[in-house]
C-alpha positions as CSV (number, residue, x, y, z in Angstrom):
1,X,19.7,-58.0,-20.7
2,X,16.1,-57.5,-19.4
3,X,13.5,-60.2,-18.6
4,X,10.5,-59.5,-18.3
5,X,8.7,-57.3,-15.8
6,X,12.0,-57.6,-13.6
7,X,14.0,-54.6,-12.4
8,X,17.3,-54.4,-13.6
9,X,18.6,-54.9,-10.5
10,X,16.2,-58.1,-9.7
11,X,17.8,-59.3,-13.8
12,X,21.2,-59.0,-12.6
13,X,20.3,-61.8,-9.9
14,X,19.8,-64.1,-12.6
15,X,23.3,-63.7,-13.7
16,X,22.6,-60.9,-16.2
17,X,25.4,-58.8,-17.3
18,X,27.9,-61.5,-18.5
19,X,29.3,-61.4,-21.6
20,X,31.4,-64.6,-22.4
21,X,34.7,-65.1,-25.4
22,X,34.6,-68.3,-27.2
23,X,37.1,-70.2,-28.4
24,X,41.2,-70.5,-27.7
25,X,43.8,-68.4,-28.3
26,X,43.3,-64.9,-29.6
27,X,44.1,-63.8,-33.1
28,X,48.0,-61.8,-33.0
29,X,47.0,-59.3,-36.2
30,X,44.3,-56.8,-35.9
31,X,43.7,-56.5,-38.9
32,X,39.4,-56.6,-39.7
33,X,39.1,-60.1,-40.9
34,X,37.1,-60.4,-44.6
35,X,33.6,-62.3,-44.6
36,X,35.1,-65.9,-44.4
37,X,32.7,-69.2,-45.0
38,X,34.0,-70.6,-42.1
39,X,33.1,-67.4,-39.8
40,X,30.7,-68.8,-36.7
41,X,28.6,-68.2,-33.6
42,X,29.2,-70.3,-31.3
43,X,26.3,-71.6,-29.0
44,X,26.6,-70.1,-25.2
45,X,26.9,-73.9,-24.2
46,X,30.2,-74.3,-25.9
47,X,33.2,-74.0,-24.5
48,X,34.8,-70.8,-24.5
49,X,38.7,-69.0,-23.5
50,X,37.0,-66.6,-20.7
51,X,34.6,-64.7,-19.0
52,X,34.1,-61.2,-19.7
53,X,32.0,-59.0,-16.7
54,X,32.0,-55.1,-16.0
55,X,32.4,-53.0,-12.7
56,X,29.2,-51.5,-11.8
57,X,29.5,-47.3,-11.6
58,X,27.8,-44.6,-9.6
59,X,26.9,-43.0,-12.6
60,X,24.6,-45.7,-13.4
61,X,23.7,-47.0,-10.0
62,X,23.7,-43.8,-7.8
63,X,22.7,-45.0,-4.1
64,X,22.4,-48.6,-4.6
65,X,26.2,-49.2,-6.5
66,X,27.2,-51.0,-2.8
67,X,24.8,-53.8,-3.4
68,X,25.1,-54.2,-7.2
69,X,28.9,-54.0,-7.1
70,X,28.6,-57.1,-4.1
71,X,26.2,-59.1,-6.2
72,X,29.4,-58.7,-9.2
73,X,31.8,-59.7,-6.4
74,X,29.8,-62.8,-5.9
75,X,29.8,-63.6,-9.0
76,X,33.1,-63.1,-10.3
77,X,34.6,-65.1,-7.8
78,X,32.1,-67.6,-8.3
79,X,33.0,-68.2,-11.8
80,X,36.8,-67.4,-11.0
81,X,37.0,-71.1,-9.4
82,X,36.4,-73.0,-12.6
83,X,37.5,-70.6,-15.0
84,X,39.6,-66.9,-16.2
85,X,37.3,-64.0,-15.4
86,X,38.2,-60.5,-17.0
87,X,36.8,-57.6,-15.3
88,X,36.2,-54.2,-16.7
89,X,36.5,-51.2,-14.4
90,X,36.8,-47.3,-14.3
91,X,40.9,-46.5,-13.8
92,X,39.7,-44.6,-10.3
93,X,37.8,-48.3,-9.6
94,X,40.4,-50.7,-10.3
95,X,41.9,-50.8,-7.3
96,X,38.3,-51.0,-5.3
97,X,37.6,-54.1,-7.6
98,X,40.4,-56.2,-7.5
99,X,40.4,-55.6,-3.5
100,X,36.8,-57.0,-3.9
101,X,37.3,-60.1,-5.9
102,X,40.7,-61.1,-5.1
103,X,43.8,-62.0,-7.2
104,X,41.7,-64.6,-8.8
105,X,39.8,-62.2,-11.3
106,X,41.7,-60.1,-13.8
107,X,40.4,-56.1,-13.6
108,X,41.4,-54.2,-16.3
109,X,41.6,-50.3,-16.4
110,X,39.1,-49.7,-19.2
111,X,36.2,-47.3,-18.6
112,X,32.8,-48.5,-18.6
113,X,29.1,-46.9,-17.7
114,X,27.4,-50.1,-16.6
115,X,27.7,-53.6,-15.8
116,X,25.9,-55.4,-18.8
117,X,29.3,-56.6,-20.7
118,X,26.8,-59.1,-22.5
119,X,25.7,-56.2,-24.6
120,X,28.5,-53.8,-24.7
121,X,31.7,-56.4,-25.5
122,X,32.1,-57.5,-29.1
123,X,30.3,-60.7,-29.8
124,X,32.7,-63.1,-30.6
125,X,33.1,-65.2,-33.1
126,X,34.9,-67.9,-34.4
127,X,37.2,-68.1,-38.0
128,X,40.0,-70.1,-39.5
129,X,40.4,-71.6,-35.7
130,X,40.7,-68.4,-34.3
131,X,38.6,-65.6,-32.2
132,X,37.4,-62.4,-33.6
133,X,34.7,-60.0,-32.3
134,X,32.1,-58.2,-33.9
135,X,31.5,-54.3,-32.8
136,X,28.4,-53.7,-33.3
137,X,28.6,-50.1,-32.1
138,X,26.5,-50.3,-28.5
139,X,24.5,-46.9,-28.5
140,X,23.3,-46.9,-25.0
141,X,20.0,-49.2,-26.3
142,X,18.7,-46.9,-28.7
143,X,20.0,-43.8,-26.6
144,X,18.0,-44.8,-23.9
145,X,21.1,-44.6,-21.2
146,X,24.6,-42.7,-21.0
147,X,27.2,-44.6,-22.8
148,X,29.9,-42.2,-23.4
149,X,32.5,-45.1,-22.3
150,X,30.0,-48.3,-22.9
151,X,30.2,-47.2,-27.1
152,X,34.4,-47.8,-26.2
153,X,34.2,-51.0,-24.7
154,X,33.9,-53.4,-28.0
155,X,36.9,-51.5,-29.4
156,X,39.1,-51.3,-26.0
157,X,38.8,-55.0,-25.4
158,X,39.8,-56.4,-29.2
159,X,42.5,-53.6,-29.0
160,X,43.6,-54.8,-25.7
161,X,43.8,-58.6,-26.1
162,X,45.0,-58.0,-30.3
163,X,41.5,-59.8,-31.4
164,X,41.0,-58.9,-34.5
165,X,37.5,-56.3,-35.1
166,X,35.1,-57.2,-37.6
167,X,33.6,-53.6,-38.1
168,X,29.5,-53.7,-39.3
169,X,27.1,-50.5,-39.7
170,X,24.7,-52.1,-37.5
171,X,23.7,-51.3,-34.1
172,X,22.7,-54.3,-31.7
173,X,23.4,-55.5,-28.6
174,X,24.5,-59.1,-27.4
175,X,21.9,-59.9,-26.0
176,X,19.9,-59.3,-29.0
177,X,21.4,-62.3,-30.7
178,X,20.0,-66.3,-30.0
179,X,22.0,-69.2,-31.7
180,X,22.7,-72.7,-31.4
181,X,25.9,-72.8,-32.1
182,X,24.9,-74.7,-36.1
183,X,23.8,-71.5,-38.1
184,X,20.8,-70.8,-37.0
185,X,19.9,-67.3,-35.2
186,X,17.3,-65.8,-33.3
187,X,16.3,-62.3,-33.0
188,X,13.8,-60.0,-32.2
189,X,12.3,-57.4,-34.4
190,X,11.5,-54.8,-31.7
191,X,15.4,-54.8,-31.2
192,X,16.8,-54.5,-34.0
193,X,14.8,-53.3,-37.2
194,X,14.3,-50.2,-35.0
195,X,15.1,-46.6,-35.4
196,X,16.6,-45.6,-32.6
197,X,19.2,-48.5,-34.0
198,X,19.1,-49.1,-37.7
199,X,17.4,-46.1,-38.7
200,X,16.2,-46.9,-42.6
201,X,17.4,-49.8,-42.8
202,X,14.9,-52.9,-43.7
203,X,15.0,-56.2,-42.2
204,X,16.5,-57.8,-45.7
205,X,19.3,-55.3,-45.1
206,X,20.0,-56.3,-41.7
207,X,19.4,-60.0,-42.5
208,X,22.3,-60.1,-44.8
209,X,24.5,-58.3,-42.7
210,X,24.4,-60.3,-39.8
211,X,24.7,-63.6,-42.4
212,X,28.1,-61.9,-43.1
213,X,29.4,-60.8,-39.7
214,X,28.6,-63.7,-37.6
215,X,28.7,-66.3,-40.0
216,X,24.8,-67.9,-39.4
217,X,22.8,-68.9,-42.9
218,X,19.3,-68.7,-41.3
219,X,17.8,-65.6,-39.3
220,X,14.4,-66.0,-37.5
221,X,12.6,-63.0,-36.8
222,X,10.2,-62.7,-33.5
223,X,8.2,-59.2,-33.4
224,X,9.2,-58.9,-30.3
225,X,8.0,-55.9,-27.8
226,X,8.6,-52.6,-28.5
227,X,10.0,-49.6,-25.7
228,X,9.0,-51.6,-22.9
229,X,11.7,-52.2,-21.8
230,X,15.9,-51.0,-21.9
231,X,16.2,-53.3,-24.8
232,X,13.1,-53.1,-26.5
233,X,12.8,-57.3,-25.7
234,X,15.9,-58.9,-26.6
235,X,15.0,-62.3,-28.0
236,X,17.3,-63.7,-24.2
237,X,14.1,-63.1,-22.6
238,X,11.7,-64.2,-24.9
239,X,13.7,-67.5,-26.0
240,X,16.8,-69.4,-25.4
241,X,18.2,-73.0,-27.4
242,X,19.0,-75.9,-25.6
243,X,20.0,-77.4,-28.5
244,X,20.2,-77.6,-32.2
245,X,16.6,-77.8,-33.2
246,X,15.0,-77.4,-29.7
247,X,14.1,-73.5,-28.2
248,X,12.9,-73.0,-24.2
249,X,9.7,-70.4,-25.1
250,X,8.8,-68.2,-22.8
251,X,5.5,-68.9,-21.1
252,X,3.0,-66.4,-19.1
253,X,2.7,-68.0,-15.3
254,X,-1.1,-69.7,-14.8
255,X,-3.9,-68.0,-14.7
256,X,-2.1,-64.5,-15.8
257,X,-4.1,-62.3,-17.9
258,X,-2.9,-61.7,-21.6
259,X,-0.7,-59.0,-21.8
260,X,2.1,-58.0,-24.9
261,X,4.4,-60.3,-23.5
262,X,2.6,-63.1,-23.9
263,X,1.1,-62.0,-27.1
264,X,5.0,-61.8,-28.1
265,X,5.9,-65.6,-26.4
266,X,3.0,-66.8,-29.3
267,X,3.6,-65.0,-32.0
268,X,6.9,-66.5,-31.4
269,X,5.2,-70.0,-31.3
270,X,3.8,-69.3,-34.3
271,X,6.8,-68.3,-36.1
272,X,9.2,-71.5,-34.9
273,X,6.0,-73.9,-35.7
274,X,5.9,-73.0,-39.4
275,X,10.0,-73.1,-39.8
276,X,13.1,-75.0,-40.0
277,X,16.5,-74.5,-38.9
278,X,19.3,-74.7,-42.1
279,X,19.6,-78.2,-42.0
280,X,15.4,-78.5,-42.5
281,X,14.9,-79.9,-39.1
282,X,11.9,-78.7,-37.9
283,X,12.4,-76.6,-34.9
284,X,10.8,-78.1,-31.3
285,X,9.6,-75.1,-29.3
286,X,9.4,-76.5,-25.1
287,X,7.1,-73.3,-22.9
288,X,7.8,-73.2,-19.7
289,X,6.2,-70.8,-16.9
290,X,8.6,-68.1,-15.9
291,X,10.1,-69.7,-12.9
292,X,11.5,-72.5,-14.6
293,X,12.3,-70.0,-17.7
294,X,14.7,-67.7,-15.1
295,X,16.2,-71.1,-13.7
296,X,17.4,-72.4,-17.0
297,X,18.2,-69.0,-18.3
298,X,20.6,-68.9,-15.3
């Protein structure tokens, strides 16, 4: 994930990079489960079997790996304390990482670039009681980065654990996706109705296709911001639910000058004051400057 006008490595202090399985046990078969009725997204405030992080590389993160890899440590152990914590690390790295985090956090031999398992694992989902993941074929961001072992990583983890792999066309990212948990999603345009993703591909044709894989009836689109960032503005910077029916909206800080952030944050105001989530609530939109935004999205 990026938020905006924050360095990665700035992002990653905000607890960026985590990617997070929902639900129990995993599935036994791994077979590719059929479109189901009962197929959902959970909502990140749910509870959920684990968390997922990756092992910052050198490829990546050149010179300043030592401090990235000791803001992961942090973390991992942090989270280690009130739940299971799976980390994901280069064979030659394993032994470096689970020396770093202790016996507490489970590190896995399975090769990654970088550390931002939020968009690279399968986003999980939830059928018939059970856990399955989507692989939506991670591509670096639209080929903006290496990802000769990142495109792996969805696949490598459902094989691993035996989580069944609901296989899609599309091209996103994890952090592309916004939902509250009740069949409601939102997502950027900039993100996903893009080229160097979906090539051809119209927003109808996506909008159906993520109906199917992750189980949501309504899909709110945001414009977005286009090749400004990694991401091209993953709707996790731009807006977050707190709740069925209520979305945190990004805010510029006082006094800023307009720029195409902004101009995003209100054509996202727009959008979520003339709509309604599935069950015809109208949907509350709460700005906040982007202080309190980074807090909360923490």
């Amino acid at each position: 994930m990026a938020v905006m006008r924050l360095s990665r490595r700035t992002a990653l202090r905000t607890l960026a990079g985590i990617g997070m399985a929902v639900g129990g046990t995993a599935c036994a078969s791994a077979a590719t489960p059929q479109p189901a009725a009962d197929r959902r997204l959970a909502a990140e405030w749910e509870k959920h079997a684990r968390t997922f992080m990756s092992w910052p590389t050198t490829t990546i993160w050149a010179d300043e790996v030592g401090g990235v890899r000791s803001d992961i440590t942090g973390l991992a152990r942090a989270i280690a304390g009130y739940e299971a914590v799976t980390l994901l690390a280069r064979p030659e790295d394993v032994a470096g990482a689970q020396q770093a985090c202790g016996g507490d956090v489970e590190v896995v031999p399975i090769p990654v670039d970088d550390l931002w398992a939020r968009d690279t694992l399968p986003v999980f989902v939830e059928e018939s009681g059970e856990v399955a993941g989507v692989d939506f074929n991670f591509n670096g961001w639209g080929n903006k980065q290496s990802h000769a072992d990142d495109s792996g990583v969805a696949r490598a983890v459902l094989d691993k654990y035996g989580i069944p792999r609901v296989q899609t066309t599309l091209v996103a990212e994890g952090g592309a996706f916004e939902t509250d948990g009740a069949g409601t999603l939102l997502v950027t345009e900039s993100s996903i109705v893009n080229d160097n993703r979906n090539r051809g591909m119209s927003r109808q044709q996506i909008e159906d296709e993520l109906k199917r894989v992750l189980g949501v009836r309504k899909v709110i689109w945001f414009a977005g911001v286009r090749g400004k960032d990694i991401t091209d503005a993953h709707v996790d910077c731009l807006a977050r639910f707190v709740a069925p029916g209520i979305v945190l909206l990004d805010k510029a800080f006082p006094d800023s000058p307009p720029d195409i952030w902004s101009r995003a944050a209100d054509q996202a105001r727009t959008v979520l004051a003339a709509t309604t989530d599935p069950r015809t609530a109208t949907l509350s939109s709460v700005s906040v400057s982007k202080p309190l935004l980074l807090t909360v999205m923490v």
